[in-house]
PyMOL Python script that loads the backbone (N, CA, C, O; Angstrom):
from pymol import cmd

cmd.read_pdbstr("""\
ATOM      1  N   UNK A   1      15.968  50.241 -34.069  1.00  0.00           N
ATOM      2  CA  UNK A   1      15.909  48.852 -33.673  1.00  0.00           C
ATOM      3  C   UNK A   1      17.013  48.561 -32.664  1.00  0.00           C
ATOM      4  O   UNK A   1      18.169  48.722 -33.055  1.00  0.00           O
ATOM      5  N   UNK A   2      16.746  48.048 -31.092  1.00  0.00           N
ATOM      6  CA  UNK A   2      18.004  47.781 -30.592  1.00  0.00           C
ATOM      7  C   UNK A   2      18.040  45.939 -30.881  1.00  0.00           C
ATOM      8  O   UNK A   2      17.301  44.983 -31.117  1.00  0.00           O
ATOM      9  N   UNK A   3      19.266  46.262 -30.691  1.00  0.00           N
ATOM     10  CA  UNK A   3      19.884  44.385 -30.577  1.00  0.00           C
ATOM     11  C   UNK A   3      20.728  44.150 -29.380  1.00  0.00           C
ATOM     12  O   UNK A   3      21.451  44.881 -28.703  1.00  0.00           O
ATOM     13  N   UNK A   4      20.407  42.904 -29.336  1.00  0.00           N
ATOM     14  CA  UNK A   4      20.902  42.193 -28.077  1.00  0.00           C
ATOM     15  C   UNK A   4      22.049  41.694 -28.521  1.00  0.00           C
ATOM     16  O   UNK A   4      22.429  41.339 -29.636  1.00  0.00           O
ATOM     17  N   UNK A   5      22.911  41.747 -26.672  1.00  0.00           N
ATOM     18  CA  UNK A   5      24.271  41.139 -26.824  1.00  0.00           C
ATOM     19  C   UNK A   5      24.707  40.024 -27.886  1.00  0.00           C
ATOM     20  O   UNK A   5      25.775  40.019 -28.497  1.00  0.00           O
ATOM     21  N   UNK A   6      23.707  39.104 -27.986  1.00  0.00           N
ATOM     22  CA  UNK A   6      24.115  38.000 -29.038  1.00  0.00           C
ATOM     23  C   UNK A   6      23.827  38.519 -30.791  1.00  0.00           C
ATOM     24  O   UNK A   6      24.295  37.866 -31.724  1.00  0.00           O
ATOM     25  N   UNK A   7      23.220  39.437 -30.941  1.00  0.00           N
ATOM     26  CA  UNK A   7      22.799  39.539 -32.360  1.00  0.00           C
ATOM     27  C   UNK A   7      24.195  40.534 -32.705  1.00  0.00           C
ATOM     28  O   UNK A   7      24.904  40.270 -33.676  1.00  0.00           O
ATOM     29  N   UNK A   8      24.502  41.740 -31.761  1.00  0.00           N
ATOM     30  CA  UNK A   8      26.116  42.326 -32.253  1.00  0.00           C
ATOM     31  C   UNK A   8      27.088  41.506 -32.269  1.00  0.00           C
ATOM     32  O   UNK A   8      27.895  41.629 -33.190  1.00  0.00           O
ATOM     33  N   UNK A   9      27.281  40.501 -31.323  1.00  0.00           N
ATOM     34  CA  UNK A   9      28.206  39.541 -31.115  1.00  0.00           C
ATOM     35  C   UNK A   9      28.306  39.065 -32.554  1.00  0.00           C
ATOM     36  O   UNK A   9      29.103  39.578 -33.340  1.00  0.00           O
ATOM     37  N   UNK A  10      27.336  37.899 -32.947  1.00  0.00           N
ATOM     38  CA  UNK A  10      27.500  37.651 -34.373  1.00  0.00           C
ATOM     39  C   UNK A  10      28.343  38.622 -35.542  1.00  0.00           C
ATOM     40  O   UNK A  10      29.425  38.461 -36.106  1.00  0.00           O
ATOM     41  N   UNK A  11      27.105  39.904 -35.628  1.00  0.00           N
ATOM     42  CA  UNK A  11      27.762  40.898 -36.276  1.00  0.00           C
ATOM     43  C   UNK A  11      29.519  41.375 -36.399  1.00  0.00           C
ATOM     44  O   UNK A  11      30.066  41.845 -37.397  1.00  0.00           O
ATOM     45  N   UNK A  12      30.154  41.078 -35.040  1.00  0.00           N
ATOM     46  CA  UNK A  12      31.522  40.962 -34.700  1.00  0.00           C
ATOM     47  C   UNK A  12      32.353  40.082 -35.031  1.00  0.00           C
ATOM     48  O   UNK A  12      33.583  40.123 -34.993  1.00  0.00           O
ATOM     49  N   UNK A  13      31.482  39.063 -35.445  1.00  0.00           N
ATOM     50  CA  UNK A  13      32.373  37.564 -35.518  1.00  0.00           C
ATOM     51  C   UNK A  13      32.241  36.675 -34.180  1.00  0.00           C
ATOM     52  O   UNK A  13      33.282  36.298 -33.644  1.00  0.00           O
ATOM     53  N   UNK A  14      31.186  36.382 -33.710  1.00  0.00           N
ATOM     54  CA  UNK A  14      31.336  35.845 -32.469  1.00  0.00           C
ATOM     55  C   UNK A  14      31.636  36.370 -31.017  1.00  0.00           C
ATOM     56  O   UNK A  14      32.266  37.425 -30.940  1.00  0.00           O
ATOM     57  N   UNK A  15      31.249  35.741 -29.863  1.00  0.00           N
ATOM     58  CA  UNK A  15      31.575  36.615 -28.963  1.00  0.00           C
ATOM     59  C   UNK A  15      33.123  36.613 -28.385  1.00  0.00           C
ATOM     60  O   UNK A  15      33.426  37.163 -27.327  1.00  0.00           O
ATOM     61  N   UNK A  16      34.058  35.914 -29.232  1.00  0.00           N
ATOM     62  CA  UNK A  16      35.378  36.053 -28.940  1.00  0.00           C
ATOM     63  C   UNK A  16      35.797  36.719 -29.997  1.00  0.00           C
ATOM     64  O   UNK A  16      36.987  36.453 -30.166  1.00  0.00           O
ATOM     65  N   UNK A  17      35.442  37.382 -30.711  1.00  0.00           N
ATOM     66  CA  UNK A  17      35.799  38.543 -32.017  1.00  0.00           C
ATOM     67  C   UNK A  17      36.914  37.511 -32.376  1.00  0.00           C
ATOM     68  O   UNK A  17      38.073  37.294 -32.022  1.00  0.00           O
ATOM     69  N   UNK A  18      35.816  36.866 -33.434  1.00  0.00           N
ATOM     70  CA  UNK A  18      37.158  35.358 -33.921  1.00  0.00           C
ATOM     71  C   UNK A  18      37.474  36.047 -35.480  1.00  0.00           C
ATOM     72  O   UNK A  18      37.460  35.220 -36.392  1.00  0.00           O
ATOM     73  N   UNK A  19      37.644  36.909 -35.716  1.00  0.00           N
ATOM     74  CA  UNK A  19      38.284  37.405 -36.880  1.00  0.00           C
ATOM     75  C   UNK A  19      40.333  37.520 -36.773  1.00  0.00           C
ATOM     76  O   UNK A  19      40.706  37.187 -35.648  1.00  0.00           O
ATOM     77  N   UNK A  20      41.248  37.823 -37.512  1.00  0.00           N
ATOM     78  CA  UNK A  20      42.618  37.523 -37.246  1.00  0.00           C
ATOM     79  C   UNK A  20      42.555  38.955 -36.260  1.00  0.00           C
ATOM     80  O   UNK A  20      43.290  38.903 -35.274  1.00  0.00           O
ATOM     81  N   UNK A  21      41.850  40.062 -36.415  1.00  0.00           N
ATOM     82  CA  UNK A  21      41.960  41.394 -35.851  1.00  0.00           C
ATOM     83  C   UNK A  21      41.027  41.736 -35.099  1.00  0.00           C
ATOM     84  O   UNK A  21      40.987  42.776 -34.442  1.00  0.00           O
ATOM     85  N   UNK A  22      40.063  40.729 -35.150  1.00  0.00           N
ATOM     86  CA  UNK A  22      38.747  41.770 -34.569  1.00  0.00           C
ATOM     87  C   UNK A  22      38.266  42.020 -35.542  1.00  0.00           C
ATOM     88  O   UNK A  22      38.516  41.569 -36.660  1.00  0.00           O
ATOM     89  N   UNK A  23      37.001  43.291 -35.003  1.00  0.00           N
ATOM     90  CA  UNK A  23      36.386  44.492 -35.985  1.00  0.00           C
ATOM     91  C   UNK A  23      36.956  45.805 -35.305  1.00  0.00           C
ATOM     92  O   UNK A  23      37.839  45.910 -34.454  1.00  0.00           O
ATOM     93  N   UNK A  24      36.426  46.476 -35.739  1.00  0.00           N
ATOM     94  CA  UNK A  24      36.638  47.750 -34.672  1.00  0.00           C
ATOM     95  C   UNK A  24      35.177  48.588 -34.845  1.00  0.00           C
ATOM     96  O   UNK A  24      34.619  48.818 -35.919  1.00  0.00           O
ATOM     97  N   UNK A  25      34.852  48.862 -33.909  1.00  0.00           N
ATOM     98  CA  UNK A  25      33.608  48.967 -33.220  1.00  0.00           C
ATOM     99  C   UNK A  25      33.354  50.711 -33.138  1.00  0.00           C
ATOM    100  O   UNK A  25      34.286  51.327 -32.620  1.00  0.00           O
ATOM    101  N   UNK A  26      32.319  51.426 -33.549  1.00  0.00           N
ATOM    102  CA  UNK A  26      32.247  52.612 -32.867  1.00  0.00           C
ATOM    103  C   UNK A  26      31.651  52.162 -31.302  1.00  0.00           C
ATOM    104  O   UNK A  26      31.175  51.097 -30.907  1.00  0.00           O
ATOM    105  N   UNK A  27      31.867  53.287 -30.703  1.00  0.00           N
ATOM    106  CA  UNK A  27      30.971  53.625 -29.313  1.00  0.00           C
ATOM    107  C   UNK A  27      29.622  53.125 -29.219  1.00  0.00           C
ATOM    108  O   UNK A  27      29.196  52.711 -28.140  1.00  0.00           O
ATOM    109  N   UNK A  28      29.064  53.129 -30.044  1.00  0.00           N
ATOM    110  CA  UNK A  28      27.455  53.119 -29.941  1.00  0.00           C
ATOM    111  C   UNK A  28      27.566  51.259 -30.351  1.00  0.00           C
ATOM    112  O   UNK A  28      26.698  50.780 -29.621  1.00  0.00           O
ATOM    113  N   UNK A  29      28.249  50.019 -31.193  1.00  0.00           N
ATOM    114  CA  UNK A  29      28.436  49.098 -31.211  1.00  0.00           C
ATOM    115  C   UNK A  29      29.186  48.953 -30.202  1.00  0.00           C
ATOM    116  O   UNK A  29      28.749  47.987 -29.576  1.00  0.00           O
ATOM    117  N   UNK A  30      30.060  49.372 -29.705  1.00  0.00           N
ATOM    118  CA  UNK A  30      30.845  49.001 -28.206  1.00  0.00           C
ATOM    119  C   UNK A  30      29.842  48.840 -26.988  1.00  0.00           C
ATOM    120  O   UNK A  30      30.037  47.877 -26.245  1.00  0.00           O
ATOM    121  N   UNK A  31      29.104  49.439 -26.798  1.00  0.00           N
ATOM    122  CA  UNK A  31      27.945  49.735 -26.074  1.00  0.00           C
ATOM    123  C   UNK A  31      27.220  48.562 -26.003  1.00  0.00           C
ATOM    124  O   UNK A  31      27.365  47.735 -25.102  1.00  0.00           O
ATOM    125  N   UNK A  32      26.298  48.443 -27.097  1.00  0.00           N
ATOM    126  CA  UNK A  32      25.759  47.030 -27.108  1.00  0.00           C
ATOM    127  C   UNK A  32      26.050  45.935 -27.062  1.00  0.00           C
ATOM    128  O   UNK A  32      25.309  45.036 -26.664  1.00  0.00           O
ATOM    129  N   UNK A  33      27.379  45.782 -27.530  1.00  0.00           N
ATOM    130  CA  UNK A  33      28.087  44.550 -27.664  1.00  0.00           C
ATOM    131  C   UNK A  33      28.189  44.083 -25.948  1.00  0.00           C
ATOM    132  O   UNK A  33      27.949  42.989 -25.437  1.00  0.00           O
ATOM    133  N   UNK A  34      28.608  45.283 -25.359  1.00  0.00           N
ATOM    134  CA  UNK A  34      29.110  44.838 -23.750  1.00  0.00           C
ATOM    135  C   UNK A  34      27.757  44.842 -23.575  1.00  0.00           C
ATOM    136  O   UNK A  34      27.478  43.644 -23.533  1.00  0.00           O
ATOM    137  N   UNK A  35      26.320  45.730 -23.395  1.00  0.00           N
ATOM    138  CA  UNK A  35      25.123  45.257 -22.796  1.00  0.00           C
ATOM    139  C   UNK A  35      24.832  46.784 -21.878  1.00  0.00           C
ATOM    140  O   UNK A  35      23.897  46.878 -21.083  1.00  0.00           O
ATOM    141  N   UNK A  36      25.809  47.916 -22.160  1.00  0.00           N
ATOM    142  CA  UNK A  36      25.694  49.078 -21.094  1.00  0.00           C
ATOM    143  C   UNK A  36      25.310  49.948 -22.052  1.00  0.00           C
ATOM    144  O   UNK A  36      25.209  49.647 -23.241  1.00  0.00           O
ATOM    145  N   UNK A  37      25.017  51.376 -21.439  1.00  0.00           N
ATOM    146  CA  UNK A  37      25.085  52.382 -22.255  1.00  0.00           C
ATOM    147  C   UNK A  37      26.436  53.245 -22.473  1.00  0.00           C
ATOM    148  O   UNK A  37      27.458  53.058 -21.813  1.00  0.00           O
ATOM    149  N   UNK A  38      26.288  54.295 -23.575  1.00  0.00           N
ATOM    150  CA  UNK A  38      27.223  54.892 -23.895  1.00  0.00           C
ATOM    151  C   UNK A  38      27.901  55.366 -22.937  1.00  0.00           C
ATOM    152  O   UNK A  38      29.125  55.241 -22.898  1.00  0.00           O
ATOM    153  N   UNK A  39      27.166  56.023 -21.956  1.00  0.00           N
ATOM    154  CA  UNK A  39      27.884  56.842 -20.142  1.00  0.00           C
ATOM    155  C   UNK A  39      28.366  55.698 -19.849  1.00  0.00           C
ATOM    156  O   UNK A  39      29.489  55.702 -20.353  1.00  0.00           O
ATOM    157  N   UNK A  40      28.199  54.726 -19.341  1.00  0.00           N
ATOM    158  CA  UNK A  40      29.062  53.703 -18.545  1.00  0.00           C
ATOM    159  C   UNK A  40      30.352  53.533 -19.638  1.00  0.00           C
ATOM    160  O   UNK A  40      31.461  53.285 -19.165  1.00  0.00           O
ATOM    161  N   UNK A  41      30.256  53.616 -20.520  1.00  0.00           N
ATOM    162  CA  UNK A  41      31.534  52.813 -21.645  1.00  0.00           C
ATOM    163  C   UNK A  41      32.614  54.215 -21.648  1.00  0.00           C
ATOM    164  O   UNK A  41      33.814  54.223 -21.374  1.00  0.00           O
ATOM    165  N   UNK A  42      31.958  55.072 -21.952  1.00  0.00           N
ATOM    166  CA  UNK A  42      32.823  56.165 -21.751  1.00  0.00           C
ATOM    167  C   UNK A  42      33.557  56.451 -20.314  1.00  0.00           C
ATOM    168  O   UNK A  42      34.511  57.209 -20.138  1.00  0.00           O
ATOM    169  N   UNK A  43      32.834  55.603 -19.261  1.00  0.00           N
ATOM    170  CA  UNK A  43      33.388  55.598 -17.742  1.00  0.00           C
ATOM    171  C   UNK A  43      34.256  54.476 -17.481  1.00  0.00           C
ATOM    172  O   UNK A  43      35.161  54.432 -16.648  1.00  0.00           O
ATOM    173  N   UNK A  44      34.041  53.950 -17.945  1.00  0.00           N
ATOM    174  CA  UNK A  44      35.033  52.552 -18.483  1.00  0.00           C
ATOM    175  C   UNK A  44      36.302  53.191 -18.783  1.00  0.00           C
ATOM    176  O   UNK A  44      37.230  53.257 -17.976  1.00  0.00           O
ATOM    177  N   UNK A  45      36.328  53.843 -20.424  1.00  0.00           N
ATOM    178  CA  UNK A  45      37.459  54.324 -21.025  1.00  0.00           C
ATOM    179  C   UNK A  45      38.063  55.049 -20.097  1.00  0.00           C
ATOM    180  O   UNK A  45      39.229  54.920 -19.721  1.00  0.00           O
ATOM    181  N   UNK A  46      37.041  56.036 -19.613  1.00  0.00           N
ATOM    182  CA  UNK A  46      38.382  56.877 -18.584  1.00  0.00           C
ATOM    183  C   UNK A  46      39.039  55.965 -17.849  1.00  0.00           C
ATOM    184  O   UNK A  46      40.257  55.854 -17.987  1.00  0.00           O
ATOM    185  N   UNK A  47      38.292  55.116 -16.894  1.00  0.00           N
ATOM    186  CA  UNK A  47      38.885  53.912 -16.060  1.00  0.00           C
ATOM    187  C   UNK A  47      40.021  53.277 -16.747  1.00  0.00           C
ATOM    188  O   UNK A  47      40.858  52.756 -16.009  1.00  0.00           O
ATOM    189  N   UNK A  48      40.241  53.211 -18.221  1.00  0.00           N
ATOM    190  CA  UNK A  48      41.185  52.410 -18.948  1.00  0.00           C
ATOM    191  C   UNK A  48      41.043  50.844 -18.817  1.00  0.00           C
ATOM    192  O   UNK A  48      41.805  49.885 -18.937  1.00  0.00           O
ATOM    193  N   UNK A  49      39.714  51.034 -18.515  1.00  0.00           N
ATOM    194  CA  UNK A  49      39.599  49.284 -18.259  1.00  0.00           C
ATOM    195  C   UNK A  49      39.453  48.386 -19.314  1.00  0.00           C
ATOM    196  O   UNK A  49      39.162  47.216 -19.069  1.00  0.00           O
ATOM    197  N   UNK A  50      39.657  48.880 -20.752  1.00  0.00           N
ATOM    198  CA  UNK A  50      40.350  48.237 -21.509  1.00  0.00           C
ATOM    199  C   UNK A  50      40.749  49.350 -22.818  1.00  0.00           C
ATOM    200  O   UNK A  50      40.602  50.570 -22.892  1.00  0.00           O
ATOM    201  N   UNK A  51      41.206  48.537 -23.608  1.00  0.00           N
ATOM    202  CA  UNK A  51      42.179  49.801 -24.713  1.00  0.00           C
ATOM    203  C   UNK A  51      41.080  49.905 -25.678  1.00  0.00           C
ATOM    204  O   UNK A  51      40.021  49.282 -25.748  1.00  0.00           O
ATOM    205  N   UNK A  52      41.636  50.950 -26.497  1.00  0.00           N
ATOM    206  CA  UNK A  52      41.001  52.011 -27.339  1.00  0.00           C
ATOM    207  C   UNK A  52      41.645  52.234 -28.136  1.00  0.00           C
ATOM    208  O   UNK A  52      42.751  51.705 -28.021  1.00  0.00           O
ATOM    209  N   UNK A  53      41.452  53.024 -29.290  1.00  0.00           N
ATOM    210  CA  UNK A  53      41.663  53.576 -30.527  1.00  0.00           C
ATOM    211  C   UNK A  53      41.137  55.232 -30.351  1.00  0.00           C
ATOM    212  O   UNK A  53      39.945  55.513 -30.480  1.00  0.00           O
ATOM    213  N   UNK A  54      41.998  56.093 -30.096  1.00  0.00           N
ATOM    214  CA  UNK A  54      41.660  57.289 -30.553  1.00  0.00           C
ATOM    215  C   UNK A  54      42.131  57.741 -31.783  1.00  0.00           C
ATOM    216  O   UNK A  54      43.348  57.926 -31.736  1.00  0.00           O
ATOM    217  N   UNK A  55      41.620  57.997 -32.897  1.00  0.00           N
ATOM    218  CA  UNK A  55      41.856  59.091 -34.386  1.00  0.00           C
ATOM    219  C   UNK A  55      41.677  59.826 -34.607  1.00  0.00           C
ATOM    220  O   UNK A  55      40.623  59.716 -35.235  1.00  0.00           O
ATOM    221  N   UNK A  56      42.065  61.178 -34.573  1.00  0.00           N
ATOM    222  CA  UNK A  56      42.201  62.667 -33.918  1.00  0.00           C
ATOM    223  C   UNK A  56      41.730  63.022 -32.793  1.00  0.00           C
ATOM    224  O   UNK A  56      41.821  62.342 -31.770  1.00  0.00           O
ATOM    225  N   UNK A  57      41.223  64.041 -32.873  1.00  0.00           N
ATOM    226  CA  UNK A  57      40.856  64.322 -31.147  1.00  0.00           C
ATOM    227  C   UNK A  57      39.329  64.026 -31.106  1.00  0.00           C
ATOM    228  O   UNK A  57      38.883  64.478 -30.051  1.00  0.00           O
ATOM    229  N   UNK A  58      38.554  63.555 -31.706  1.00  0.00           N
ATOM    230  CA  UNK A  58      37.514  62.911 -31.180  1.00  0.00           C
ATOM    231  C   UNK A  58      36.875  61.635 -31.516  1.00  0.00           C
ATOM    232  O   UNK A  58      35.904  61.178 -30.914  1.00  0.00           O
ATOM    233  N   UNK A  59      37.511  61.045 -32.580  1.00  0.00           N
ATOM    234  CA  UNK A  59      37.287  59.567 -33.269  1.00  0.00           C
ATOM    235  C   UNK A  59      37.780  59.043 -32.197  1.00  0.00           C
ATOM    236  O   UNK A  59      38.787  59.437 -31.610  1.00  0.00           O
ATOM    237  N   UNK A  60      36.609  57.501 -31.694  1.00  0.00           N
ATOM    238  CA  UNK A  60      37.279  56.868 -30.668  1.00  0.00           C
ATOM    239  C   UNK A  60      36.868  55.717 -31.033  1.00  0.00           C
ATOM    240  O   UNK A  60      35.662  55.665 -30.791  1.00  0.00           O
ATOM    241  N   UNK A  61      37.335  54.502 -31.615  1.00  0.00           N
ATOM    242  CA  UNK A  61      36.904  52.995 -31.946  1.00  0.00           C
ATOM    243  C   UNK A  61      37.580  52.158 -30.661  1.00  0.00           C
ATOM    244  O   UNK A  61      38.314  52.516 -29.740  1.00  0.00           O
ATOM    245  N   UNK A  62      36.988  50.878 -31.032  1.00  0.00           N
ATOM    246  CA  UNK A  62      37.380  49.446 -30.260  1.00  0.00           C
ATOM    247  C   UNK A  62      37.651  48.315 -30.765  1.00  0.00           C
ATOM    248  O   UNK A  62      36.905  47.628 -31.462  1.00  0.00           O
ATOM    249  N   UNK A  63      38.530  48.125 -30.491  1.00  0.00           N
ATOM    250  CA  UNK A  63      38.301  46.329 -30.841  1.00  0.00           C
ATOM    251  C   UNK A  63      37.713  45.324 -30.381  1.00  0.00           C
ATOM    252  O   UNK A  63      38.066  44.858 -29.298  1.00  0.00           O
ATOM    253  N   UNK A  64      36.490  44.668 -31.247  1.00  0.00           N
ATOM    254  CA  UNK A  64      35.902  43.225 -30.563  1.00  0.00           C
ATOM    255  C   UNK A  64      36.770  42.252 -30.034  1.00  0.00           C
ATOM    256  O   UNK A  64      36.136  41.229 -29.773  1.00  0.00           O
ATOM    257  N   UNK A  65      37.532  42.196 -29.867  1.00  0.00           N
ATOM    258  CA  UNK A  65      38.599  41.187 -29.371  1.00  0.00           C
ATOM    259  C   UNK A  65      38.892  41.655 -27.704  1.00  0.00           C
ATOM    260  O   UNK A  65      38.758  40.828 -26.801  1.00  0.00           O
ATOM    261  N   UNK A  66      39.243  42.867 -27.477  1.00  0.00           N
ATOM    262  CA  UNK A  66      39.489  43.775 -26.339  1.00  0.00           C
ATOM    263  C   UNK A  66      38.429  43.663 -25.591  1.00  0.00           C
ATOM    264  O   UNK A  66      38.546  43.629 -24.366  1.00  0.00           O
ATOM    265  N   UNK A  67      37.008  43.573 -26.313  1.00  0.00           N
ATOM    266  CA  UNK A  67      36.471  43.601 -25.607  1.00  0.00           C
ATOM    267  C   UNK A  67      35.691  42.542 -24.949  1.00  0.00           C
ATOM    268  O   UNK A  67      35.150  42.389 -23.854  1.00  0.00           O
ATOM    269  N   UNK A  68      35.809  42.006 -25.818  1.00  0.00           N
ATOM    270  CA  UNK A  68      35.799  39.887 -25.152  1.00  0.00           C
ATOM    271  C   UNK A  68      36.978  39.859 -24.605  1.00  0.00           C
ATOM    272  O   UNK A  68      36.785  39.150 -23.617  1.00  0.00           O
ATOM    273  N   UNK A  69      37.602  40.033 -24.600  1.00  0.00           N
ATOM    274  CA  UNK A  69      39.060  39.950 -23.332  1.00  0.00           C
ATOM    275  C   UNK A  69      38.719  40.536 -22.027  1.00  0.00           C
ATOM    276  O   UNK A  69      39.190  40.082 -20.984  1.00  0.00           O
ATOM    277  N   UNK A  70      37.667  41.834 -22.072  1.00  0.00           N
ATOM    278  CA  UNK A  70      37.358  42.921 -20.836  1.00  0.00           C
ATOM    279  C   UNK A  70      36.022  41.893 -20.021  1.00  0.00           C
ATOM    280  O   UNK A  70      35.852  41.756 -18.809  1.00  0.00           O
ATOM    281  N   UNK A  71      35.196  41.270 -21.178  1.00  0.00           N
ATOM    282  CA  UNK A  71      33.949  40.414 -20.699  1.00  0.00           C
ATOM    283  C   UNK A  71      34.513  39.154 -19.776  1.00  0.00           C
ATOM    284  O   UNK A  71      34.020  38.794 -18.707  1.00  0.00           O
ATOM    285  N   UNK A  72      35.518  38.642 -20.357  1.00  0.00           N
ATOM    286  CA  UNK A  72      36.101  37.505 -19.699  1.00  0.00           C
ATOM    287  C   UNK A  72      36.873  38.018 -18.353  1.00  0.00           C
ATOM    288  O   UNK A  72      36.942  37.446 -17.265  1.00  0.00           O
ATOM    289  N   UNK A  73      37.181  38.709 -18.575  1.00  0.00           N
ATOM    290  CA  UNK A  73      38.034  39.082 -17.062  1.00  0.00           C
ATOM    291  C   UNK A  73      36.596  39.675 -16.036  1.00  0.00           C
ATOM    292  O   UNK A  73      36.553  39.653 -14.806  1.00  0.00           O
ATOM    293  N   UNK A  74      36.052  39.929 -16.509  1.00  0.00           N
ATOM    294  CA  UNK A  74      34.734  40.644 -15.710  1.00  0.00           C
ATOM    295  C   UNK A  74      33.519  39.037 -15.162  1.00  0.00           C
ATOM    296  O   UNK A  74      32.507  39.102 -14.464  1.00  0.00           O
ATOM    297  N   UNK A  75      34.200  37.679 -15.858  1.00  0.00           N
ATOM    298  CA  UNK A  75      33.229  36.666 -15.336  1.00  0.00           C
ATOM    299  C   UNK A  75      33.327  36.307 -14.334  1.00  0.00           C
ATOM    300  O   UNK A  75      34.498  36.448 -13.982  1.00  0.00           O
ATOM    301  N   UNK A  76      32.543  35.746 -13.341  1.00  0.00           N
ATOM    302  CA  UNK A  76      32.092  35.125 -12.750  1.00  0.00           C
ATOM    303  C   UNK A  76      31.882  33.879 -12.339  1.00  0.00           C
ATOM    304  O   UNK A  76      30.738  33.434 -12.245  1.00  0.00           O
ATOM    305  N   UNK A  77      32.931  33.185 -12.051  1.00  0.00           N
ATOM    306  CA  UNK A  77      32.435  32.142 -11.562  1.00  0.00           C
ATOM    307  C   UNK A  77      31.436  31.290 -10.629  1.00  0.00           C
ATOM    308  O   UNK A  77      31.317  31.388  -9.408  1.00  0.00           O
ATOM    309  N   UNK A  78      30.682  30.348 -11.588  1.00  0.00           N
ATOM    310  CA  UNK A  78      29.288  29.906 -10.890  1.00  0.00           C
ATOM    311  C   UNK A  78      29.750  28.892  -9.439  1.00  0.00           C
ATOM    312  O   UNK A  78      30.860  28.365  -9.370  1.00  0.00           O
ATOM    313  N   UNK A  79      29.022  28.792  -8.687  1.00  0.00           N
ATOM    314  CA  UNK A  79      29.715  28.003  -6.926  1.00  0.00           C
ATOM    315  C   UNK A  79      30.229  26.197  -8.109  1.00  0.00           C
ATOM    316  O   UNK A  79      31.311  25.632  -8.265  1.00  0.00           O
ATOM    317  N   UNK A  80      29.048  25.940  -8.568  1.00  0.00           N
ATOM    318  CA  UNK A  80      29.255  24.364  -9.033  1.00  0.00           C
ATOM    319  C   UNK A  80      30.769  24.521  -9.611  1.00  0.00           C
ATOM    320  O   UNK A  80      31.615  23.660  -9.368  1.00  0.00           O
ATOM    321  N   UNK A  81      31.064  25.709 -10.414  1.00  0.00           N
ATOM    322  CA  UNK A  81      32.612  25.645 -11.682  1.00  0.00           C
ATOM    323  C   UNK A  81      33.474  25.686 -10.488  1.00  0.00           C
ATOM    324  O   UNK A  81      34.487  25.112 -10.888  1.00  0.00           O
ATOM    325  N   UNK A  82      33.651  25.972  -9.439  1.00  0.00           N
ATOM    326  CA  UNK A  82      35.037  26.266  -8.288  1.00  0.00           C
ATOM    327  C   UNK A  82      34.634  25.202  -7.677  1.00  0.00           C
ATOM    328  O   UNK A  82      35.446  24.280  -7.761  1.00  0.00           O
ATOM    329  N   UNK A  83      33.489  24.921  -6.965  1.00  0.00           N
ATOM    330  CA  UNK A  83      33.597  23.233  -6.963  1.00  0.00           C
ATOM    331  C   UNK A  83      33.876  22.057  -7.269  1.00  0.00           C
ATOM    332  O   UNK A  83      34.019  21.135  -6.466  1.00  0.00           O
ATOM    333  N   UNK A  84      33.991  21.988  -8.636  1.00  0.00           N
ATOM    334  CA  UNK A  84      34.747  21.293  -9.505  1.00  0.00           C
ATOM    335  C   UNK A  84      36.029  21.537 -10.027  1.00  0.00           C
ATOM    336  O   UNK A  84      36.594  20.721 -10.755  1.00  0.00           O
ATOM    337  N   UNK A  85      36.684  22.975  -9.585  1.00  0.00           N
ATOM    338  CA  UNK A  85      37.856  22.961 -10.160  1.00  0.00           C
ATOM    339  C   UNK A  85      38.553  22.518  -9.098  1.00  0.00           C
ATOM    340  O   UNK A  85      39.631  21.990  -9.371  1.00  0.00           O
ATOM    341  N   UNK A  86      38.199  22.594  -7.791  1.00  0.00           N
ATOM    342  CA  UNK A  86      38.946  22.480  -6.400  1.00  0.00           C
ATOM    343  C   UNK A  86      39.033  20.887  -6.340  1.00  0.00           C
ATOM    344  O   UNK A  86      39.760  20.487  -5.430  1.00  0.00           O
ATOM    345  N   UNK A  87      38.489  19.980  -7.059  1.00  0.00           N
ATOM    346  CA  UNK A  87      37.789  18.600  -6.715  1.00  0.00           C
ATOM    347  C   UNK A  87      39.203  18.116  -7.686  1.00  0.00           C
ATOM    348  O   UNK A  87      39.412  16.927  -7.923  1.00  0.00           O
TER     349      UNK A  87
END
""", "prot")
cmd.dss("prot")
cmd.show_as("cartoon", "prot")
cmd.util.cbc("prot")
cmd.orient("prot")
């Protein structure tokens, strides 16, 4: 069964991972949560474009929080929102 960005989100606590910690996420929930596949997320990590959890040499988790922090820096502002912020 896949799920969409909003149904993991929930699963996380919201899409600002409103828990005191987060969750921590395998790869395959990291994945969906952002909306990519596993290759892009793992191209990400190398990029370090946001932090990680490695636990020995191949356990690799995330935090939902990190990664609503990585979504927000990655937005977009719509023309109307800078129109109005400039106003």
């Amino acid at each position: 069964m896949k799920t969409t960005n909003d149904s993991v989100a929930l699963q996380v606590g919201g899409v600002d991972g409103t828990g005191d910690k987060g969750r921590n996420l395998s790869p395959k929930e990291a994945a969906e949560y952002l909306g990519i596949g596993i290759r892009e997320l793992r191209g990400l990590r190398a990029r370090r474009a946001f932090p990680y959890y490695r636990i020995g040499h191949r356990t690799v988790t995330y935090n939902s929080r990190d990664l609503a922090a990585f979504l927000d820096k990655c937005r977009v502002a719509a023309v109307n929102d800078s129109i109005k912020s400039a106003a």
